[in-house]
Every structure is written in C-alpha cells, then in structure tokens.
VOBA-1610 file (N, C-alpha, C; in pm, whole numbers, padded with zeros to 5 digits, always signed):
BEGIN
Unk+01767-01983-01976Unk+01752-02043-01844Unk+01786-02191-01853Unk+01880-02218-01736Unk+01925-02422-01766Unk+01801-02473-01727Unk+01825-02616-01771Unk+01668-02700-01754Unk+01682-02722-01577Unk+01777-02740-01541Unk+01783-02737-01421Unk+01738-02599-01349Unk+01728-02510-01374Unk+01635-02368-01328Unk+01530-02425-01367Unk+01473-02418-01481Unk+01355-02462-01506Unk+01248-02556-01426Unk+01369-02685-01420Unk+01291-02772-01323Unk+01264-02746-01153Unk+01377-02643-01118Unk+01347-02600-00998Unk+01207-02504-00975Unk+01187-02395-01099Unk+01055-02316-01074Unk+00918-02420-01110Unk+00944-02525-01208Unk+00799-02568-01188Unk+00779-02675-01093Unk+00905-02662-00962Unk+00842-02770-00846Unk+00839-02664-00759Unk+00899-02568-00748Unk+00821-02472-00639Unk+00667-02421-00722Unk+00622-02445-00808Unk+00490-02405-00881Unk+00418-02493-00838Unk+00448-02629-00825Unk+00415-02729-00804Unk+00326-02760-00656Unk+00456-02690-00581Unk+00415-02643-00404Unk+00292-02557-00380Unk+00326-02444-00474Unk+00219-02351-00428Unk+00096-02363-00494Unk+00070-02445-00587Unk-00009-02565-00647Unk-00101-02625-00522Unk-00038-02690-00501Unk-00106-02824-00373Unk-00106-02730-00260Unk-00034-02586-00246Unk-00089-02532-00120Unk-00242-02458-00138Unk-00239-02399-00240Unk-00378-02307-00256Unk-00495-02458-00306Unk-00472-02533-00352Unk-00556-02641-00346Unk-00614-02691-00242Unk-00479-02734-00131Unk-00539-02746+00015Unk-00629-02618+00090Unk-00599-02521+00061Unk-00660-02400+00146Unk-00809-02434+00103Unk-00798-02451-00048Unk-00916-02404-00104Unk-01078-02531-00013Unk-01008-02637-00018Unk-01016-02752+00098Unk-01105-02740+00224Unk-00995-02701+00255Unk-00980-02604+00368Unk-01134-02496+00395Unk-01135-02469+00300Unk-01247-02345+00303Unk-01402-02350+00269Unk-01386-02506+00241Unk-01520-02532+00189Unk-01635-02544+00295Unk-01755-02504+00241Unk-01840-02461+00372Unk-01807-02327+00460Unk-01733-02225+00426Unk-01670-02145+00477Unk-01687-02058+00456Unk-01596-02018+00334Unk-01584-01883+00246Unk-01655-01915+00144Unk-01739-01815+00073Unk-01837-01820-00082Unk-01748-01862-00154Unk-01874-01977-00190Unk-01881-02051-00309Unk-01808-01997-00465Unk-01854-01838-00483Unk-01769-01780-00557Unk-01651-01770-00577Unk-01599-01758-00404Unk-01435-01759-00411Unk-01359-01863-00452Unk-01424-01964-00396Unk-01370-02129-00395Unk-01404-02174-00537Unk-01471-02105-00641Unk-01484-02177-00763Unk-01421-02098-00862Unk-01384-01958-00841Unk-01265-01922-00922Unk-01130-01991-00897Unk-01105-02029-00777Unk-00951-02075-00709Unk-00975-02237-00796Unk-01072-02260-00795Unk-01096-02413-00823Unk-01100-02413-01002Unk-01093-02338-01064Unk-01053-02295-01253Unk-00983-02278-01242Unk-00890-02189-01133Unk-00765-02167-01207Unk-00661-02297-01222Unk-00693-02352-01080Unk-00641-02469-01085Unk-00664-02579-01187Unk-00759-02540-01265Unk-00771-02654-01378Unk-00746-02607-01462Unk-00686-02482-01506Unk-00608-02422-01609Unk-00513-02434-01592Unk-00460-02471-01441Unk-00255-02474-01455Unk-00241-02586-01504Unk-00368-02754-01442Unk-00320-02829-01518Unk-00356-02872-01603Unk-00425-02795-01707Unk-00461-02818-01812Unk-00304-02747-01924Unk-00292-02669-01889Unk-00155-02561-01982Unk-00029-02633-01934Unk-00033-02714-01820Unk+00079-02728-01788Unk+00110-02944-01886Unk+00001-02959-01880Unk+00013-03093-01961Unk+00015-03035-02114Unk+00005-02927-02169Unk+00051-02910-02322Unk+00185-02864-02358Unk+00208-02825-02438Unk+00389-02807-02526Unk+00431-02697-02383Unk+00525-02754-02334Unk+00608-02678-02266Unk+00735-02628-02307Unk+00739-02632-02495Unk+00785-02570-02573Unk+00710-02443-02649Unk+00626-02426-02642Unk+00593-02287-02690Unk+00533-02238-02592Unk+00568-02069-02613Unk+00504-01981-02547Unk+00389-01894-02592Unk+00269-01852-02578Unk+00182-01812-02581Unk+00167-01664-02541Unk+00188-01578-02637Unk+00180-01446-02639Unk+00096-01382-02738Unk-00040-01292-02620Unk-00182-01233-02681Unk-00125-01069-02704Unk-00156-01036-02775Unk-00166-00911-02803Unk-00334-00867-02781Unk-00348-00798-02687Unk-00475-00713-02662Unk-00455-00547-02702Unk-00569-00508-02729Unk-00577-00367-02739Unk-00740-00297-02841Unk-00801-00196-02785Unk-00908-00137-02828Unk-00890-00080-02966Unk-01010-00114-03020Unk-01045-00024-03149Unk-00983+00086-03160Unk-00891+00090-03295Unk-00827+00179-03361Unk-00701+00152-03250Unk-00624+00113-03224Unk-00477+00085-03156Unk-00414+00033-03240Unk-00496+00022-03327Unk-00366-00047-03453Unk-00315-00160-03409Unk-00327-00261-03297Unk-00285-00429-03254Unk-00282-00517-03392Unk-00378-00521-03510Unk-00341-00618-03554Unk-00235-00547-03678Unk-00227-00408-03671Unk-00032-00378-03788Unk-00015-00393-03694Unk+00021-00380-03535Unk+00176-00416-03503Unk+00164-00541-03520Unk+00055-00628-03464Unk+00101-00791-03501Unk+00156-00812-03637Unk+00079-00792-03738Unk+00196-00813-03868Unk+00325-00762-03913Unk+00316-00608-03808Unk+00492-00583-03828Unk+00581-00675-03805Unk+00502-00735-03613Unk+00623-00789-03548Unk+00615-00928-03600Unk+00504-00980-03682Unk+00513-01129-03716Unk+00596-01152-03870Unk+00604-00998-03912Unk+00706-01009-04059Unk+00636-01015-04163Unk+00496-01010-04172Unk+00389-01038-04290Unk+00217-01000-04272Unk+00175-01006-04358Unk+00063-00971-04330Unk-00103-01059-04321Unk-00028-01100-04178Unk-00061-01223-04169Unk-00256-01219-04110Unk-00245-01123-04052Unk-00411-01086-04015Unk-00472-01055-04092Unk-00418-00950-04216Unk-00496-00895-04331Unk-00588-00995-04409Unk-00417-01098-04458Unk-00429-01275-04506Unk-00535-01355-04487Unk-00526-01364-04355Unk-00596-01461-04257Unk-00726-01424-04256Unk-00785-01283-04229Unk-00864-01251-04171Unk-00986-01148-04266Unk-00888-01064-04355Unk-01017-00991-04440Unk-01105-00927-04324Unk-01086-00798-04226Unk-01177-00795-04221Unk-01130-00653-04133Unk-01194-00531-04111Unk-01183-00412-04050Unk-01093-00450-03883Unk-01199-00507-03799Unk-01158-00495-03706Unk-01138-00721-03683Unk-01102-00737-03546Unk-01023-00853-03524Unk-01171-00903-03466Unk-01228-01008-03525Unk-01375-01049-03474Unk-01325-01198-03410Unk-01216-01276-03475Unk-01193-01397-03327Unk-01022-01417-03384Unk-00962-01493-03236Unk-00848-01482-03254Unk-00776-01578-03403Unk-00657-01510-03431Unk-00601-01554-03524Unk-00450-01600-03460Unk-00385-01694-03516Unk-00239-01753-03447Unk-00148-01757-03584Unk+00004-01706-03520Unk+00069-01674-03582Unk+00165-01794-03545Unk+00223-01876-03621Unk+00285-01994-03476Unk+00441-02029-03583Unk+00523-02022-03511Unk+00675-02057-03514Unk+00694-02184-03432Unk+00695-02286-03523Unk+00735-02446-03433Unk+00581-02502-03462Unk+00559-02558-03534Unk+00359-02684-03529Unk+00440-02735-03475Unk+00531-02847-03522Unk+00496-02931-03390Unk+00481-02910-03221Unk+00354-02981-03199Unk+00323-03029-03047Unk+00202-02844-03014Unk+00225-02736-03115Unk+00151-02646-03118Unk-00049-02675-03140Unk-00048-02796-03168Unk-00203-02818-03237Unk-00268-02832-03093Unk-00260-02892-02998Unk-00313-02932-02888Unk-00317-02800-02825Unk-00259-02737-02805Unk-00214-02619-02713Unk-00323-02530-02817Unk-00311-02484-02934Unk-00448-02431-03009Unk-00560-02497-03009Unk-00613-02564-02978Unk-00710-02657-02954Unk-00737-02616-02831Unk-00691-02588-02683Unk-00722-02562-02581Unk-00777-02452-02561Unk-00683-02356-02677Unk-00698-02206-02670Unk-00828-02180-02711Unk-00896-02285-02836Unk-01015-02241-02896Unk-00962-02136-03001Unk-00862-02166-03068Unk-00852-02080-03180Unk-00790-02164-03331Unk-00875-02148-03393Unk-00883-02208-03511Unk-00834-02132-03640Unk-00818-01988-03661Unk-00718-01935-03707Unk-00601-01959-03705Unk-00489-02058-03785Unk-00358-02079-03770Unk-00290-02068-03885Unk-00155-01992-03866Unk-00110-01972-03998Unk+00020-01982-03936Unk+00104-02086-04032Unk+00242-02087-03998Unk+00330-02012-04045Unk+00383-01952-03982Unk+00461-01783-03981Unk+00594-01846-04029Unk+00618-01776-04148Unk+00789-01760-04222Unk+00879-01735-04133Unk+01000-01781-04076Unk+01094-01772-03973Unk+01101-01586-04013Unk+01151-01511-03933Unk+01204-01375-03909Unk+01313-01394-03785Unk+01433-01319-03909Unk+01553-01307-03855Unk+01580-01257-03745Unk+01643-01351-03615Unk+01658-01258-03500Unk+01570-01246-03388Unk+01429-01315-03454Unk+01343-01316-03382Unk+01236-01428-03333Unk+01202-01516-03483Unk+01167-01659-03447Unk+01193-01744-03584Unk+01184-01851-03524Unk+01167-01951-03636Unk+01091-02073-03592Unk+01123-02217-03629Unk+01081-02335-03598Unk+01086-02341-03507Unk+01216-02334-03453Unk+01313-02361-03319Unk+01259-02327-03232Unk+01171-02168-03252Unk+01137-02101-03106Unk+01077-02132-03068Unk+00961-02191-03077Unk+00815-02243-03028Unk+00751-02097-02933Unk+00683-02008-03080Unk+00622-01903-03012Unk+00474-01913-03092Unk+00402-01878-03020Unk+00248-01875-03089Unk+00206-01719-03061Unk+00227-01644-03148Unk+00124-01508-03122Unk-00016-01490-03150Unk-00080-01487-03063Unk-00249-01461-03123Unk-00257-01289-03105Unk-00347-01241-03262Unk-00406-01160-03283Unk-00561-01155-03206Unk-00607-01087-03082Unk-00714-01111-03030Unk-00817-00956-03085Unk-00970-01011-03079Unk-01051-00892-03057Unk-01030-00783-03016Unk-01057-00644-03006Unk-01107-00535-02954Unk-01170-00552-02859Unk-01094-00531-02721Unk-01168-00531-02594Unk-01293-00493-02508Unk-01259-00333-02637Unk-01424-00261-02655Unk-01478-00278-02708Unk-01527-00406-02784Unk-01594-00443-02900Unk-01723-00396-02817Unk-01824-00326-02971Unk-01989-00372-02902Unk-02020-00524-02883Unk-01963-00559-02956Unk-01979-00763-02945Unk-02001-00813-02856Unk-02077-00849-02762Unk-02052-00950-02611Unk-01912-01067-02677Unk-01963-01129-02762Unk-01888-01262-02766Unk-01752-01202-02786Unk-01697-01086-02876Unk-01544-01076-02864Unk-01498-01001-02729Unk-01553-00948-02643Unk-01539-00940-02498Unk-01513-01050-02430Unk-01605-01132-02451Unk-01574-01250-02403Unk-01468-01323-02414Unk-01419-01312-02531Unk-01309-01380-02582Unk-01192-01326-02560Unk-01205-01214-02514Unk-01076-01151-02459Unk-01059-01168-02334Unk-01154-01166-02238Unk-01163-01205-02086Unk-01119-01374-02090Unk-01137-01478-02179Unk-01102-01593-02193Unk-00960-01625-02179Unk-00918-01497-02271Unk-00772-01520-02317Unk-00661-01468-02249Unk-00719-01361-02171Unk-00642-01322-02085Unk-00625-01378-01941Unk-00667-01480-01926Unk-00662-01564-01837Unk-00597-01692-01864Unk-00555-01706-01985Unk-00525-01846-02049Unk-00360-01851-02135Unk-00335-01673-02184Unk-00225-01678-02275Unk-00098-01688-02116Unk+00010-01685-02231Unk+00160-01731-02094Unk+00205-01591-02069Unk+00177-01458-02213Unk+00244-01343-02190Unk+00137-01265-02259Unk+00143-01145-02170Unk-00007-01042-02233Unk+00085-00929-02295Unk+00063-00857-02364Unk+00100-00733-02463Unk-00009-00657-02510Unk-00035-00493-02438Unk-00146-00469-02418Unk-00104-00334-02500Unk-00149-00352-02630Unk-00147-00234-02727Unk-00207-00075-02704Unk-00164+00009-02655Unk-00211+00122-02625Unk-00187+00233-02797Unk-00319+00365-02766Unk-00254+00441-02840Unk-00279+00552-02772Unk-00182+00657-02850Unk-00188+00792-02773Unk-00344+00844-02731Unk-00411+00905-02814Unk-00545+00893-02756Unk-00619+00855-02658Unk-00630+00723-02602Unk-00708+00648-02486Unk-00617+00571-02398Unk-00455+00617-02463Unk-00369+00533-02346Unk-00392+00506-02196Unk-00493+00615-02150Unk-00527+00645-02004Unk-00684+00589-02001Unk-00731+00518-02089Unk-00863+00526-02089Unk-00907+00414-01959Unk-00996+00437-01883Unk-01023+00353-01765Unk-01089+00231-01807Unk-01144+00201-01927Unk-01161+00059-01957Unk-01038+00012-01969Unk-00916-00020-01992Unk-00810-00120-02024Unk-00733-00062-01837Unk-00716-00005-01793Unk-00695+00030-01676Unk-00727-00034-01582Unk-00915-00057-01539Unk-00951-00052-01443Unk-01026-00203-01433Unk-01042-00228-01574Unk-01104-00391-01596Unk-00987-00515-01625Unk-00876-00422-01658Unk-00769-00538-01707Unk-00613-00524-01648Unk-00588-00429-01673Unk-00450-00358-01600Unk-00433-00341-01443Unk-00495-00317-01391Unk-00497-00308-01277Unk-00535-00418-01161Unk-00634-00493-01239Unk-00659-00622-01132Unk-00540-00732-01152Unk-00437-00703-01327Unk-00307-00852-01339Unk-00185-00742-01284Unk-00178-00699-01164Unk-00087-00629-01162Unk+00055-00716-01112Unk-00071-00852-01035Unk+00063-00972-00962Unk+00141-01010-01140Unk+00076-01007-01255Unk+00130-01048-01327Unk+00242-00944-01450Unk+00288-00878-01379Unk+00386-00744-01450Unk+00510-00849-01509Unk+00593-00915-01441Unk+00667-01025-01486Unk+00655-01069-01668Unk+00478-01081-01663Unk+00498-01166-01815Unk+00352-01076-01867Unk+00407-00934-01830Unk+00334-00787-01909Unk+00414-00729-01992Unk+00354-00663-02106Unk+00450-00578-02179Unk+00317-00485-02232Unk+00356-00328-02227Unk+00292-00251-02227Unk+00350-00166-02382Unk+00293-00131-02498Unk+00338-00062-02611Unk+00243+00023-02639Unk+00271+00127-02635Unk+00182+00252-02658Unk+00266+00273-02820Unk+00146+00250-02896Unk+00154+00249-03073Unk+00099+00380-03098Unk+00117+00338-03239Unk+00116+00548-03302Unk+00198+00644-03247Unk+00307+00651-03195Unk+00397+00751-03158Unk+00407+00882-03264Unk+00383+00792-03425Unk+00422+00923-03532Unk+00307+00971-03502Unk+00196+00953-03470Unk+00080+01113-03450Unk+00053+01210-03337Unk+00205+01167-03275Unk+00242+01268-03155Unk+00366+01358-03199Unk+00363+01477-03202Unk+00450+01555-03258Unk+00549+01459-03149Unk+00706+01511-03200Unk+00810+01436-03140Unk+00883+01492-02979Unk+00779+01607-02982Unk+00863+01681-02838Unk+00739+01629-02741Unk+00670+01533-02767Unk+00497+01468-02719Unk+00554+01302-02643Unk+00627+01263-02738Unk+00649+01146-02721Unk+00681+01080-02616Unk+00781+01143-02520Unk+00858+01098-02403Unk+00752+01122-02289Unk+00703+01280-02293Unk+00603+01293-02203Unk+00477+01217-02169Unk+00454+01148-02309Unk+00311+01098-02306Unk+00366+00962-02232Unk+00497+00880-02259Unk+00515+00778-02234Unk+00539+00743-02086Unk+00577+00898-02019Unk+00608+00904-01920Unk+00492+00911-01809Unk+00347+00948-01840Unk+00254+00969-01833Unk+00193+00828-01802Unk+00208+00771-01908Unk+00146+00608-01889Unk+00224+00533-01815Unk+00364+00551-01771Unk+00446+00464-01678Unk+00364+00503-01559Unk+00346+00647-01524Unk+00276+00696-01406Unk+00176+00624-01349Unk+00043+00590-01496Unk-00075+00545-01462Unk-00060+00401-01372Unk+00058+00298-01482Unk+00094+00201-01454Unk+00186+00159-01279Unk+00215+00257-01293Unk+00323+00245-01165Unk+00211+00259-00971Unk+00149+00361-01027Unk+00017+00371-00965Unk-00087+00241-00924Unk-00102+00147-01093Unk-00143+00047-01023Unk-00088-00085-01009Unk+00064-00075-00960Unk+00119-00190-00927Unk+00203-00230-01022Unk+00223-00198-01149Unk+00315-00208-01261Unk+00400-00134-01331Unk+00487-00079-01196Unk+00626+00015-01230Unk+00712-00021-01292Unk+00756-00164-01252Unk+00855-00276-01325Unk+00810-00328-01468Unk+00639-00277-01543Unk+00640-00371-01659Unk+00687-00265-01791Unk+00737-00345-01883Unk+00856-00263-01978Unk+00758-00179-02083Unk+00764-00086-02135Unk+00674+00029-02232Unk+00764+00057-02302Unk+00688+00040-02450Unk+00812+00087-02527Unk+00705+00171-02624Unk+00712+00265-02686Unk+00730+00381-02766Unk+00724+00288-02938Unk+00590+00284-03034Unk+00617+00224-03107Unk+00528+00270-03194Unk+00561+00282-03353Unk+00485+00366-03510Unk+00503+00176-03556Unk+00421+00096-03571Unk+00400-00034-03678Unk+00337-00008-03772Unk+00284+00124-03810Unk+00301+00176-03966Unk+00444+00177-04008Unk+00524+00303-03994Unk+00647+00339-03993Unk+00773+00216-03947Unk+00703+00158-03843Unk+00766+00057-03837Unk+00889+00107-03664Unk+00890+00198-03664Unk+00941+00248-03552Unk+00942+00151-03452Unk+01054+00131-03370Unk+01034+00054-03204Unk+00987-00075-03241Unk+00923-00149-03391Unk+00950-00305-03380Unk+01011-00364-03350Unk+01132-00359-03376Unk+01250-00421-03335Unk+01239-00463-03177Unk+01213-00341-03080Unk+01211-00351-02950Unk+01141-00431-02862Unk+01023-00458-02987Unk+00895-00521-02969Unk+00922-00654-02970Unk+00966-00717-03072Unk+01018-00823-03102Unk+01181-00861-02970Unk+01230-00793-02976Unk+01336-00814-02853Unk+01311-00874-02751Unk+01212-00765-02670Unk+01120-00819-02603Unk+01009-00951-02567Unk+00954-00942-02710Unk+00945-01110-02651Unk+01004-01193-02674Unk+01118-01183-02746Unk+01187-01295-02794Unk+01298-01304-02654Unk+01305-01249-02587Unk+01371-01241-02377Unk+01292-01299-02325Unk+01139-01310-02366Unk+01068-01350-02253Unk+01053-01518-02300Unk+01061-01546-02406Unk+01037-01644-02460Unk+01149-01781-02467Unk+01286-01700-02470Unk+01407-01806-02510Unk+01420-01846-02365Unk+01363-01737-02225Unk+01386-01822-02094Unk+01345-01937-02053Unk+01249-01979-02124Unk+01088-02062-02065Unk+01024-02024-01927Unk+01051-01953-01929Unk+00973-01936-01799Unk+00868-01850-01791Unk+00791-01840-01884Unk+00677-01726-01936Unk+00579-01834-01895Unk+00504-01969-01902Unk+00409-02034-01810Unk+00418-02049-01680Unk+00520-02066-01611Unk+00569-02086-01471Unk+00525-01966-01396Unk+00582-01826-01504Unk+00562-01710-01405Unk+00409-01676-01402Unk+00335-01645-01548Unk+00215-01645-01535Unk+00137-01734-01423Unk+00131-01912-01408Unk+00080-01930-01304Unk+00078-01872-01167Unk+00213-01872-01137Unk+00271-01802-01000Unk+00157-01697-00990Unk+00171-01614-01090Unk+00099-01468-01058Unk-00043-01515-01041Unk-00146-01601-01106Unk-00235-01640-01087Unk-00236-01735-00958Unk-00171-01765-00928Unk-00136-01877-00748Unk-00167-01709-00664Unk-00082-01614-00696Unk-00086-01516-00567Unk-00162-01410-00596Unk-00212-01417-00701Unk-00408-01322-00738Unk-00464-01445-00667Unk-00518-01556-00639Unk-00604-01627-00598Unk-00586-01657-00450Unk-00441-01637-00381Unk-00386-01653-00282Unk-00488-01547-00224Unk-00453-01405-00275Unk-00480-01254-00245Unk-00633-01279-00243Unk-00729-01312-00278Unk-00900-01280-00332Unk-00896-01413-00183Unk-00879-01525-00147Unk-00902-01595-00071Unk-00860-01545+00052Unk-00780-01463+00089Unk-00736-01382+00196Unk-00828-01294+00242Unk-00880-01214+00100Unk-00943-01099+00128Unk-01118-01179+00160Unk-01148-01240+00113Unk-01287-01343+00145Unk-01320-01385+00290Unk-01165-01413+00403Unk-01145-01470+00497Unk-01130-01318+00561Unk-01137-01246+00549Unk-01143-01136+00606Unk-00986-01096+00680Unk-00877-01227+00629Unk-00762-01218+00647Unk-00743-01034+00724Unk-00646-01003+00804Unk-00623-00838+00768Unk-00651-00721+00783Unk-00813-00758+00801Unk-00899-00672+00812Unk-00883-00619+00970
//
C-alpha cells in the first residue's frame, strides 16, 4: 500500500475518531454510563496504539486447550520459540515473537508482555525489515481467571487476531459466541485456521472446513480466510505465514482494526439510543 493510501485511511480514521468522540459528548447524561465508558477506552486505545511503531504489526494467535496454537506458533515463527521461552504444558502469559526491536519495546510495554524473543529472519516471510510481533497468548478456556483475562485484554488491543481452531471443538460455542461472533465488524484483520487436519481422515477434511465457513458465515464472517492446517506435519504453514505476511506488508492492519472498533462502538451506541427500534 503507497504511503499516500496510507495517509489517506488514517485521516478518514481520524474523522470517524472525532465523530464517535463527539456523539459520545453528545450522550452524556443520556445513554448509560456503561455505554459511554466502553466508547470512552476504546478511544484511549486508538490513541494510545496509534502514538506507538506504526511499523509493526501486532498479530495474537488465540485458541483453547489442546488446539495446538503454541506448535503452530513455532511452526509459523521457524523455531521453537514457546517451548524455549516458556517450559511449560499449556501458554500461562503471553510470549512475543518479534521481527524488527527497533521502536518494538514501547509497543510491548503497552501490550504488558514481557516475554520477548527476537525471532531469526524466515525466508519469505519475516525478517528485521518486517516489523511483525507475534504473541503466543493463553488458552481462552483456561480454568485461570487471570489467563481469561488476558485474552479478553488482548483481543481488544492486538492489530490482527488468528483464532486457532481444532477439529474437535471447531464449533464449540465458547470461541463462537464470546469472541467470534461479537468481532464480526472485524473479519478484515481475522484469520480463522482450523489445526490438526492429519486427525481427520482425508475424505473429513473439506467437509469439516466447510462446516466451519458455515458457522462463520452465519455470524457475519463469510469473507474471513480459513485455511486447513497439520503444524505437527507442518501442512498449510506456508499458507499461514502467506497470510499474514498480506496482511502485514499493507500497513493497514491498525487502521482497519480501529475502524472495526469505531463501527462495533458506533453499533452498541445506536443500539443504547434505541436508534431503530
């Protein structure tokens, strides 16, 4: 994307910025306090993310116990960088995989993640140059309150979500109905990978995948991309990596995420005002 695109989406971001600010204004004494103080965070998250590296992009990998999220993260990061890092069964706080430190420390610092390990360039996919930060996050279903927490944190905060499914609970209504379904404004800077494919016989594979486009399409995310992926075997990495490395060389993975958070907050302030009804 030219810097001149660039600079055009973060002044229309800019607009719809100072418009939901004014509404929010607008509404005080009005509409609950609730409504007006989520609209009033998010807004201090755009400009909080938007004053750090507007060279790297910020891509979470989420996904429940046993999805295997942190092998694909070390497939797609080229090493074994969670095992390394982390020692430990399941993912208890986030870990960062980061291509480019410089101007990356501040932007981890915001994130609250103190796990950092600077990732060996991989061919094709990142290096210095790219300015990509992957965090390895918790188990969504943790019994843990605090790594729940930390996933509800982060998914409000990363630039691109990647939501690790496996055959088993691909349909399961926790990642569905608490997470998938309410970022549906945000399909743009979603990527959906249903892992373990090898423990689906191979005449399983297409159907099952076709199955989860269904669920997805159902709630508002027909357009977000699913790919079919073994990060044991190693299967569909490549695709994985493709993928964000498209979403990443555009810059426009913070711009769009806000947007989508401008018109989730647009949408909840509408629905408060009884907009419609």
């Amino acid at each position: 994307m030219s810097r001149h695109s660039i600079a055009r989406e973060a002044s229309r971001l800019d607009g719809r910025l100072e418009a939901l600010n004014a509404a929010r204004e607008l509404a005080e004494g009005v509409l609950p306090d609730a409504a007006l103080e989520e609209v009033f965070r998010l807004l201090e998250r755009a400009s909080s993310r938007r004053s750090l590296s507007a060279d790297h992009t910020v891509v979470g990998f989420f996904g429940a116990t046993g999805s295997g999220k942190s092998t694909l993260f070390n497939a797609v990061s080229g090493a074994e960088i969670a095992t390394a890092a982390a020692r430990r069964p399941t993912t208890s706080e986030p870990l960062a995989g980061v291509w480019g430190a410089d101007g990356s420390e501040p932007l981890l610092d915001w994130l609250q993640v103190r796990n950092r390990h600077h990732a060996e360039p991989v061919a094709g996919f990142a290096d210095e140059g790219t300015g990509l930060i992957l965090l390895d996050l918790p188990d969504f279903d943790s019994t843990r309150a605090a790594n729940r927490e930390i996933v509800e944190r982060m998914v409000g905060l990363v630039d691109v979500l990647v939501w690790v499914l496996d055959p088993q609970k691909y349909a399961d209504a926790a990642v569905h109905n608490d997470f998938l379904a309410p970022l549906a404004a945000h399909a743009a800077v979603t990527l959906v990978v249903l892992n373990q494919v090898d423990r689906l016989p191979e005449r399983d594979v297409q159907p099952v995948l076709e199955s989860l486009k269904g669920i997805l399409a159902r709630e508002g995310l027909a357009k977000v991309q699913v790919l079919g992926v073994s990060a044991v075997k190693g299967t569909g990495v490549d695709k994985v990596r493709s993928a964000i490395r498209s979403v990443v060389v555009q810059r426009q993975a913070i711009s769009q995420r806000l947007a989508a958070d401008v018109s989730r907050a647009s949408g909840q302030l509408r629905e408060a005002a009884g907009v419609g009804e």
